[in-house]
DRENDO-1510 file (C-alpha; in Angstrom, 1 decimal, always signed):
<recs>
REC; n; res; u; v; w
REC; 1; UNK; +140.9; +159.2; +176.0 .
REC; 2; UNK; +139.5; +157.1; +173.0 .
REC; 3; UNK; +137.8; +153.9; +175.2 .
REC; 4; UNK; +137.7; +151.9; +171.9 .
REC; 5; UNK; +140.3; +152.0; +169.7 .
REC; 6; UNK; +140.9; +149.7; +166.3 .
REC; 7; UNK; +143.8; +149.9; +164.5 .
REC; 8; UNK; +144.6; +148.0; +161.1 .
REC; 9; UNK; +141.7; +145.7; +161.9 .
REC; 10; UNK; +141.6; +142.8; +158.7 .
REC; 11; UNK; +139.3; +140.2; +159.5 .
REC; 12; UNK; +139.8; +137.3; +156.4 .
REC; 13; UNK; +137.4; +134.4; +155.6 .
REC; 14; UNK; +138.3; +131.1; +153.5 .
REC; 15; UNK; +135.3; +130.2; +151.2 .
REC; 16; UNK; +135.3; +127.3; +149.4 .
REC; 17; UNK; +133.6; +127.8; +145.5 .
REC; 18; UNK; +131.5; +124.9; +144.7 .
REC; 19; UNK; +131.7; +123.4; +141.0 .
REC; 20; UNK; +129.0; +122.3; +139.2 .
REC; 21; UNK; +128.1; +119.1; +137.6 .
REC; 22; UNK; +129.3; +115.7; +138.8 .
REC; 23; UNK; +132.6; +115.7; +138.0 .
REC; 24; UNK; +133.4; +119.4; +139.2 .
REC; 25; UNK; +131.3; +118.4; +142.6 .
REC; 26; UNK; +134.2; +115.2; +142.8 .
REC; 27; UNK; +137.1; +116.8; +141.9 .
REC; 28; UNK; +135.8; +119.9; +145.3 .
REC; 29; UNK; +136.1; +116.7; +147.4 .
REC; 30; UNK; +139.5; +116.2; +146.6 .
REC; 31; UNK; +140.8; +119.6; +146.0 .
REC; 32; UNK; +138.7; +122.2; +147.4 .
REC; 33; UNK; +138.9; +125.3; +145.1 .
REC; 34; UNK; +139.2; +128.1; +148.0 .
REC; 35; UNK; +139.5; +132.0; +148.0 .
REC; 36; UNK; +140.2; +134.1; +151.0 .
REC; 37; UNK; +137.8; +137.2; +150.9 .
REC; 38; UNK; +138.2; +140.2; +153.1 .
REC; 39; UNK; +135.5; +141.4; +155.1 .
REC; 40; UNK; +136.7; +143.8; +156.8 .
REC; 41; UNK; +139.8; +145.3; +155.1 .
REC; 42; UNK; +142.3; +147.6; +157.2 .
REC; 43; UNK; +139.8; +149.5; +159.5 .
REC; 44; UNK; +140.9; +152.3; +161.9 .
REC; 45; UNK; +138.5; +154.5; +164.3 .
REC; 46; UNK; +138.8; +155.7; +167.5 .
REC; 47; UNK; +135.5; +156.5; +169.7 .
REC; 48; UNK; +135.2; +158.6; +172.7 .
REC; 49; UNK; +133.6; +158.2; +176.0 .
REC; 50; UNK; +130.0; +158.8; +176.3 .
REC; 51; UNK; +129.6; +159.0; +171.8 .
REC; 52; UNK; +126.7; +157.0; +170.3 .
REC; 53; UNK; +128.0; +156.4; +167.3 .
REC; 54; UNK; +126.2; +155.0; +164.2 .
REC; 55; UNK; +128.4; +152.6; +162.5 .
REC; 56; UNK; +126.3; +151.4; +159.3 .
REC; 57; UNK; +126.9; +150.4; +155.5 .
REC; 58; UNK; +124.9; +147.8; +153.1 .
REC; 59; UNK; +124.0; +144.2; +153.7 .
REC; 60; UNK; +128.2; +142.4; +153.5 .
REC; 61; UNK; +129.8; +145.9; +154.3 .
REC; 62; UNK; +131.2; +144.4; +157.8 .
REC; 63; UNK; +129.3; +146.0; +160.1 .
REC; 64; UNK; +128.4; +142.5; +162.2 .
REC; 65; UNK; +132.1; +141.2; +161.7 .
REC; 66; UNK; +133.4; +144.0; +163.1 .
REC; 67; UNK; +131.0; +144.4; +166.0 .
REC; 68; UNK; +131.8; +140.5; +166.6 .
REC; 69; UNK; +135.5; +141.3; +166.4 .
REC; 70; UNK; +135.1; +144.1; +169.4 .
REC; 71; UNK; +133.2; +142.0; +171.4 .
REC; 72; UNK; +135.5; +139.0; +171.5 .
REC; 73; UNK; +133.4; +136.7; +169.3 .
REC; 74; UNK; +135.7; +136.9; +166.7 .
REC; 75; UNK; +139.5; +137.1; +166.5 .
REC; 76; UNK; +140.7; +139.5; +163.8 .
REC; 77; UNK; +143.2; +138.2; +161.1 .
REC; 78; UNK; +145.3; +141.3; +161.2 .
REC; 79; UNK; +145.3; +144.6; +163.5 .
REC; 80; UNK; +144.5; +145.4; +167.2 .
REC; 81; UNK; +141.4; +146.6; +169.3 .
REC; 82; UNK; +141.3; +147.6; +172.5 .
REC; 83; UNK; +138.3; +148.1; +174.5 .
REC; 84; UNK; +138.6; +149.8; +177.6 .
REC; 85; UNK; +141.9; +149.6; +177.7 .
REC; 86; UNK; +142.1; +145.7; +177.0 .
REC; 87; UNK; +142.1; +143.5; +174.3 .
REC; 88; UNK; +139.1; +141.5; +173.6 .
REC; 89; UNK; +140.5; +138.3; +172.6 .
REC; 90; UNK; +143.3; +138.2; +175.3 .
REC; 91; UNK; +141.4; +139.6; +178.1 .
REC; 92; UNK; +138.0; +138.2; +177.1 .
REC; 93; UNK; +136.6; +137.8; +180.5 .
REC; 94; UNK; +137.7; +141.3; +182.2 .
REC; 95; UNK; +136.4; +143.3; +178.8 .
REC; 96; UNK; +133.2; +141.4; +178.7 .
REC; 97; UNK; +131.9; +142.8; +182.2 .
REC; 98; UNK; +132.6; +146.0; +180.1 .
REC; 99; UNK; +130.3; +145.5; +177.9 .
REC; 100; UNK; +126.6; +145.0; +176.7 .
REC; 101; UNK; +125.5; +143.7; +173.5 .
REC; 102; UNK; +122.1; +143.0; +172.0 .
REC; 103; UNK; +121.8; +141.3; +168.5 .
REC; 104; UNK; +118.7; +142.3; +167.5 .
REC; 105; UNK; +118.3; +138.4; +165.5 .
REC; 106; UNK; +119.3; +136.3; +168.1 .
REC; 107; UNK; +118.4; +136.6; +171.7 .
REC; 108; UNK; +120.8; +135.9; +174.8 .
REC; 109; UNK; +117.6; +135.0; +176.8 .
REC; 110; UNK; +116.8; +131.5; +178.1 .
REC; 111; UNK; +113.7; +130.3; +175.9 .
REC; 112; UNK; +112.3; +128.4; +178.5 .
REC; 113; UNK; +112.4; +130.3; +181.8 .
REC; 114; UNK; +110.5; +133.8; +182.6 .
REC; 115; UNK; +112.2; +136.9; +181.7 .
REC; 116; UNK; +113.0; +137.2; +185.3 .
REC; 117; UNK; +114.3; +133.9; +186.0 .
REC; 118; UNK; +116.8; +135.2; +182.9 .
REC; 119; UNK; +117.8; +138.0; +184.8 .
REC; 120; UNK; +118.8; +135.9; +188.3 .
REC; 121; UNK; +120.6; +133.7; +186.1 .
REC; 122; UNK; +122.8; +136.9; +184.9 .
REC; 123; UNK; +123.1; +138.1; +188.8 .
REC; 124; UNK; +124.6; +134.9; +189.7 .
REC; 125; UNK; +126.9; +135.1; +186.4 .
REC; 126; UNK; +128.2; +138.3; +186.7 .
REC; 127; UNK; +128.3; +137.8; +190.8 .
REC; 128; UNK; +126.1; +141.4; +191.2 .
REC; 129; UNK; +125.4; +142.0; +194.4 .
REC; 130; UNK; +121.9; +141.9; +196.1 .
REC; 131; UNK; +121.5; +145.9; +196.2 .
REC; 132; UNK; +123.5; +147.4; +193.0 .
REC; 133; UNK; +121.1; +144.4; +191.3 .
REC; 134; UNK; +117.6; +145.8; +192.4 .
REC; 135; UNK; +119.0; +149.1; +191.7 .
REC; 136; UNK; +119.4; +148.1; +188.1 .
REC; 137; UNK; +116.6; +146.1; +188.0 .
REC; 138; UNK; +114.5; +149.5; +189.6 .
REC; 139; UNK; +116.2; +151.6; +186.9 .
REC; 140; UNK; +115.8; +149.3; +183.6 .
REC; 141; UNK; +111.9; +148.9; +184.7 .
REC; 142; UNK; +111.4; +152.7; +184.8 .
REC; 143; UNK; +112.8; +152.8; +181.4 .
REC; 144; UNK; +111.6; +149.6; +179.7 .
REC; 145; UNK; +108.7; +149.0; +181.3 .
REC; 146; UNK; +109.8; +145.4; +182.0 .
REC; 147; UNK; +107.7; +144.6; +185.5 .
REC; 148; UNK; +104.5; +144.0; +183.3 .
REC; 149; UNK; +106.3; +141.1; +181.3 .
REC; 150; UNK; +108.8; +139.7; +184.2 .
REC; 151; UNK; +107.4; +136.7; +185.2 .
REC; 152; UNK; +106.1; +135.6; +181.6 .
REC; 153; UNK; +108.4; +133.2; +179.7 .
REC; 154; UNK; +110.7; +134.5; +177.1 .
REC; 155; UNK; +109.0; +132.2; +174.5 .
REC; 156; UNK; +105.5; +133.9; +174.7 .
REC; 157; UNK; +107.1; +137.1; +174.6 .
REC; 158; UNK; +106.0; +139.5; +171.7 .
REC; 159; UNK; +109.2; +140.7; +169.6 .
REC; 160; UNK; +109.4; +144.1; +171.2 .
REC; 161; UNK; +109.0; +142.5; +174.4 .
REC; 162; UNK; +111.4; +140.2; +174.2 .
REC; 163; UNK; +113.9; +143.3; +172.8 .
REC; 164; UNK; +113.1; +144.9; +175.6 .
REC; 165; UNK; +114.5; +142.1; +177.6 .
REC; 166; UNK; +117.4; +141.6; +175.5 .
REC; 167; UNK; +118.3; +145.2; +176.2 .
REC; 168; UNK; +117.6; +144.9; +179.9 .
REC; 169; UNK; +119.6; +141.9; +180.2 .
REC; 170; UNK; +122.4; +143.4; +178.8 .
REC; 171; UNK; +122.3; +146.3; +180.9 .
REC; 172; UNK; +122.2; +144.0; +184.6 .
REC; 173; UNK; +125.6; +144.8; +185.1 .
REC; 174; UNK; +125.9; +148.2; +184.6 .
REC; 175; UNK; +128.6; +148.0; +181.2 .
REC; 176; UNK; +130.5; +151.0; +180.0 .
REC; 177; UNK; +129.9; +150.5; +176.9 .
REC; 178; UNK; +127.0; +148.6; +174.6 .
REC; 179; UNK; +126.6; +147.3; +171.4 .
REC; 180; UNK; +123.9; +147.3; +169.4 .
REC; 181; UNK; +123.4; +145.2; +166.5 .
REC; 182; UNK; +120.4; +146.5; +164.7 .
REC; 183; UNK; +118.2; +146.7; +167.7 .
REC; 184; UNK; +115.2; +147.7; +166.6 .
REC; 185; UNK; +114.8; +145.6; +163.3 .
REC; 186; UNK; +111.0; +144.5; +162.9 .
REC; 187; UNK; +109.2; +146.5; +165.8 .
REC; 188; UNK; +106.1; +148.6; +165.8 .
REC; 189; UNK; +106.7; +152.6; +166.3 .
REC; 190; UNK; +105.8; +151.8; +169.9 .
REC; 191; UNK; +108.4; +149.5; +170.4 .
REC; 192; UNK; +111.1; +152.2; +168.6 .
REC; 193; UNK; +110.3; +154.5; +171.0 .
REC; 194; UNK; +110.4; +153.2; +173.7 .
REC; 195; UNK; +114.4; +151.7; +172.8 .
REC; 196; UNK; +115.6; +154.7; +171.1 .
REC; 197; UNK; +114.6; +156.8; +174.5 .
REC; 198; UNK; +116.3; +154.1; +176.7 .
REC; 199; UNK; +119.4; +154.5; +174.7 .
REC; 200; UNK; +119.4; +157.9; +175.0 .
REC; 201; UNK; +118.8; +157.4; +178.7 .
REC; 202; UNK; +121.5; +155.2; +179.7 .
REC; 203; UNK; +124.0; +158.0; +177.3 .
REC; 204; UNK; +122.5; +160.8; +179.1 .
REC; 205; UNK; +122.4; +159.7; +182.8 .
REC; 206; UNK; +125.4; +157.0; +182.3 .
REC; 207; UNK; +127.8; +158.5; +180.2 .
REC; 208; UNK; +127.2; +155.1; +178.5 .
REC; 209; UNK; +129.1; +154.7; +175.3 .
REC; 210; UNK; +127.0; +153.1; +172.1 .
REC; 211; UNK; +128.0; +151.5; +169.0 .
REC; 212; UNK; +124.8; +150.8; +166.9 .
REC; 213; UNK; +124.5; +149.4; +163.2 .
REC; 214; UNK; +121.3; +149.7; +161.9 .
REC; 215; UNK; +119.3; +150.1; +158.2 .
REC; 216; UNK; +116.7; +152.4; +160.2 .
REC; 217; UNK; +117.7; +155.8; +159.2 .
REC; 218; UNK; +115.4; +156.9; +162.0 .
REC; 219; UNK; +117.3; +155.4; +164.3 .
REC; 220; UNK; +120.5; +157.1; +162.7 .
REC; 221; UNK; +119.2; +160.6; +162.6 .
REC; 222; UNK; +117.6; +160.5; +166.6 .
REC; 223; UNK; +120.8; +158.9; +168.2 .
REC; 224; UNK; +123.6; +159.1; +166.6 .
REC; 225; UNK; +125.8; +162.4; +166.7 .
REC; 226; UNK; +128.8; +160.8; +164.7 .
REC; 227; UNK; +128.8; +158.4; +161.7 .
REC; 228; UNK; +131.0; +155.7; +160.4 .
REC; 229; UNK; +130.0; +154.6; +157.1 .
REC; 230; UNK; +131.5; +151.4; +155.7 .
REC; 231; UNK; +131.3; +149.6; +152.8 .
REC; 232; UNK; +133.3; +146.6; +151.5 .
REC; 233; UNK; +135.0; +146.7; +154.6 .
REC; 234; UNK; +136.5; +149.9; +154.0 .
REC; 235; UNK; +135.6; +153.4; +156.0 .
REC; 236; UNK; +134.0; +155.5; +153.8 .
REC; 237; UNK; +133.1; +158.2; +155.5 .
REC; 238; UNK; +133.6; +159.6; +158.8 .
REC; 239; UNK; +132.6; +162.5; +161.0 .
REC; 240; UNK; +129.4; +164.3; +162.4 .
REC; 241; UNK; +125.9; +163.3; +160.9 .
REC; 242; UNK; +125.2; +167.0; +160.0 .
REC; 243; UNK; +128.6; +167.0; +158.5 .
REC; 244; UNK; +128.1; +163.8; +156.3 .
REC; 245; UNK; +124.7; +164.9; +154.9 .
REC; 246; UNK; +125.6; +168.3; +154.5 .
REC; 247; UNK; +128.8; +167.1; +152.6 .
REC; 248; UNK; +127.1; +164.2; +150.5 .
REC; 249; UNK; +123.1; +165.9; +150.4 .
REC; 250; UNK; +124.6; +169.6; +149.8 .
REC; 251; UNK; +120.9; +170.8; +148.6 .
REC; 252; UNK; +117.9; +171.8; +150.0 .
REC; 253; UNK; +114.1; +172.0; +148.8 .
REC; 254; UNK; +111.7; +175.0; +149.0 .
REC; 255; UNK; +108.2; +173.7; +148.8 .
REC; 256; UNK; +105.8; +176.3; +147.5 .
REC; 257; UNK; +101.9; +175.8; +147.2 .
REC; 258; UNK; +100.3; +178.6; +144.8 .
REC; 259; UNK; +97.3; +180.0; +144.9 .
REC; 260; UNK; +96.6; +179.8; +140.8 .
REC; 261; UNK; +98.5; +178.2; +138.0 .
REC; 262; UNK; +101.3; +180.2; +136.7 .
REC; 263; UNK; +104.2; +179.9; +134.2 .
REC; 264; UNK; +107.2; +179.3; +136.9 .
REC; 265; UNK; +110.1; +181.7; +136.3 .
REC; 266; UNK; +113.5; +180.1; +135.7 .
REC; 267; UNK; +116.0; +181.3; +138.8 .
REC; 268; UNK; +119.9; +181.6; +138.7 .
REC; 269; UNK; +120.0; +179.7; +142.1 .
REC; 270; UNK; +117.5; +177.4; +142.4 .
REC; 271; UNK; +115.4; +174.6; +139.9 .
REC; 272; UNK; +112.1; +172.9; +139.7 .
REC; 273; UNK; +112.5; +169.9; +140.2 .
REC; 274; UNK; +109.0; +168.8; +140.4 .
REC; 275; UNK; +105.7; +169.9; +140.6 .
REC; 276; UNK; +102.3; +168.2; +141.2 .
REC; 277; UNK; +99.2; +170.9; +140.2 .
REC; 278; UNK; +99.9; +174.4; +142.2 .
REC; 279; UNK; +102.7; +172.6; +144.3 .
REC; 280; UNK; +106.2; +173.0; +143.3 .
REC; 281; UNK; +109.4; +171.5; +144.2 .
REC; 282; UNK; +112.9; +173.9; +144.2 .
REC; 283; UNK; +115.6; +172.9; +144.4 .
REC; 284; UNK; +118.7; +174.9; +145.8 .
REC; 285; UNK; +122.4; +174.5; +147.1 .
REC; 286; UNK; +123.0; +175.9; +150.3 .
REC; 287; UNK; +126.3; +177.6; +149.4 .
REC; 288; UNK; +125.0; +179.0; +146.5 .
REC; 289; UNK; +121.7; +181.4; +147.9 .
REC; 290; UNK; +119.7; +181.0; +151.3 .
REC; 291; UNK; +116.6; +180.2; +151.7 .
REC; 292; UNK; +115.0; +183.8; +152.8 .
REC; 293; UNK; +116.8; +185.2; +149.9 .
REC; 294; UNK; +115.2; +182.2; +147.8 .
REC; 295; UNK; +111.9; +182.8; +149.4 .
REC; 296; UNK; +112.3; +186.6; +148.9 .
REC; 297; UNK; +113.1; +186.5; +145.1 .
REC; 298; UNK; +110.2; +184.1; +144.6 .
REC; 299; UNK; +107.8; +186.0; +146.4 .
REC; 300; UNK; +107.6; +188.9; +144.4 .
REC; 301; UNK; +107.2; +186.8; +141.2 .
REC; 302; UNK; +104.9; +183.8; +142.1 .
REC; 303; UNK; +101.3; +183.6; +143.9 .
REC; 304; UNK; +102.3; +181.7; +147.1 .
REC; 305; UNK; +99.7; +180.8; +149.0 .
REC; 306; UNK; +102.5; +178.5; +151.5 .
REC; 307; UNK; +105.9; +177.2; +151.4 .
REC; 308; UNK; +108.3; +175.1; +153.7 .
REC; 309; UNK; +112.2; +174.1; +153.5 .
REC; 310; UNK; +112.8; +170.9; +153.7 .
REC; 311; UNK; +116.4; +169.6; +155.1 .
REC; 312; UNK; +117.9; +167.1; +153.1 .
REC; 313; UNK; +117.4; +163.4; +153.9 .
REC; 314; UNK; +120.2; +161.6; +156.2 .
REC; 315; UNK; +118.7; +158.4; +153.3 .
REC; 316; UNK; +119.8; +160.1; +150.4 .
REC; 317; UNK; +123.2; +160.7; +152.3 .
REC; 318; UNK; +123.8; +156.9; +152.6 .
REC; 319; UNK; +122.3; +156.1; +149.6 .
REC; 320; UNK; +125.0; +158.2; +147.7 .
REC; 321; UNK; +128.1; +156.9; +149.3 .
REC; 322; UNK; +127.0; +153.6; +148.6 .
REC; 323; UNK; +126.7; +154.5; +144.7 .
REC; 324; UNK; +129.7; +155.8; +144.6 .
REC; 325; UNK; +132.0; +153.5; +146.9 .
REC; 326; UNK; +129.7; +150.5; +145.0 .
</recs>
């Protein structure tokens, strides 16, 4: 059973065109020039229990709307979503002890108290009690690594601290499912780590079901099993991350590093693509040869002195639905 589901989902704005010059900026006054824009036009997705699912596109796709719009934040102009079973606009309280939801911009911690004066606050909010609390709090400290910073306040946090935070704070009442909202924009590697392998955690141990848009492909290729491209509101793609590169990346590149300069032999299957002094670059399709039978051919006709396959990249994936969905 789906535990979000979205249906015809249309989310409109009104936007009011500014004219230039005196006159033009007098006449808005009067009678605003306006233009409804879609910016999110006639989704529909289902998503499992227990998926972390990436759901990404380019900067205006609809990513945040739509995030906003299955959280309750936003109502949608057209279409349905239920979340666990309810609706997040007409049963905003019930789905919102459902959920957890870190925007990785904007922090839902208190500015002014310590991080664990935050966390009491929440306790009292979402009426935990005193045991299932320090459970959680036991478990997010394992994981995040929170007791070092607990009793600083959130304003002389670092940014990875204070993400850490945000994630722990919207974890204090043990949701089912948690949205993430490009959760690790401007960290360190440290600071990466340390979220991507809490994610994975609370999937793991929790069953916990994510939604995450993010422009960190990294992020993309070590949590997400399924993908949901978007881009001008639209779905563009849809389906398993091996499925999506293999569909939209369908080559592969043997590497080869000789061990003297030759002339390279031209190959039925496979092209150079580059080559920088004794290392060459070929290129190959996967349904058109393997790459032992590449590797094979080549062997017995160039001086390799290495070589390595490289996978294609889940970047150049993306980067081609967006040219040609642009």
């Amino acid at each position: 059973m789906a535990i979000i589901e979205v249906k015809d989902l249309v989310k409109e704005f009104v936007v009011v065109r500014k004219k230039t010059g005196l006159a033009g900026a007098l006449r808005s006054l009067v009678v605003p020039d306006k233009k409804i824009v879609r910016g999110v036009d006639g989704l529909s997705f289902d998503i499992e229990q227990g998926d972390i699912v990436g759901y990404i596109g380019p900067n205006g796709a609809g990513k945040s709307t739509t995030i906003k719009m299955m959280t309750g934040i936003l109502h949608p102009t057209e279409g349905s979503i239920r979340v666990c079973g309810l609706s997040p606009q007409q049963d905003r309280k019930a789905v919102v002890r459902q959920l957890g939801v870190v925007f990785g911009q904007r922090t839902q911690l208190y500015w002014d108290l310590r991080l664990g004066e935050t966390f009491e606050l929440l306790k009292r909010i979402y009426r935990i009690e005193d045991k299932r609390y320090k459970e959680t709090l036991d478990m997010l400290n394992e994981v995040l690594r929170i007791q070092d910073f607990i009793d600083t306040p959130v304003r002389q946090l670092s940014l990875g601290q204070r993400m850490r935070g945000d994630l722990a704070a919207s974890m204090i009442h043990d949701p089912t499912v948690l949205f993430l909202d490009e959760p690790t924009i401007g960290l360190d590697a440290d600071a990466k780590h340390a979220i991507r392998q809490f994610i994975l955690t609370m999937n793991r141990e929790r069953k916990m079901t994510v939604v995450l848009t993010t422009h960190d492909l990294d992020d993309v290729e070590q949590l997400c099993s399924r993908l949901l491209v978007v881009n001008h509101g639209k779905i563009v793609e849809d389906g398993p991350l091996d499925d999506i590169v293999g569909k939209l990346a369908p080559h592969r590149l043997l590497v080869i590093e000789l061990s003297k300069m030759v002339k390279l032999p031209e190959h039925a299957h496979a092209k150079v693509v580059r080559q920088d002094g004794l290392k060459v670059w070929y290129q190959f399709a996967k349904s058109g040869i393997t790459a032992a039978d590449l590797i094979a051919d080549l062997s017995g006709r160039l001086p390799i002195r290495d070589l390595s396959v490289q996978e294609p990249d889940i970047e150049d994936a993306i980067r081609e639905v967006y040219r040609t969905t642009g």
